[in-house]
C-alpha positions, 0 to 999 in steps of 0.5 A: 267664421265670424271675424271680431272687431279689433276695436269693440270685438263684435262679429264685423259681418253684422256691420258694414265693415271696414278693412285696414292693412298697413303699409307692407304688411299682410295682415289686415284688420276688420273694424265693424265701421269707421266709427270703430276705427276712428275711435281706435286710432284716437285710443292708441294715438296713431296720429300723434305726432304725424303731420305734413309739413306745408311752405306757404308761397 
């Protein structure tokens, strides 16, 4: 069974694929590469608004 890209929607066995499942979820989802998956998350802004907060000293 070929497994599509979610970002690209090629066959990820003809990569090297990377494979990513939220934080208690059970769904994974396949990227042909980290060039997909990065590309995903600058499209759909996952980082938008995220960040650590760090006090100096």
């Amino acid at each position: 069974m070929a497994t599509p890209c979610v970002y690209c929607d090629s066959r990820v066995e003809r990569h090297d694929p990377v494979y990513v499942r939220d934080a208690g979820d059970d769904e994974e989802r396949a990227f042909c590469n980290y060039t997909c998956l990065a590309a995903h998350i600058d499209e759909a802004a996952l980082t938008t608004g995220a960040c650590c907060e760090w006090p100096p000293g």
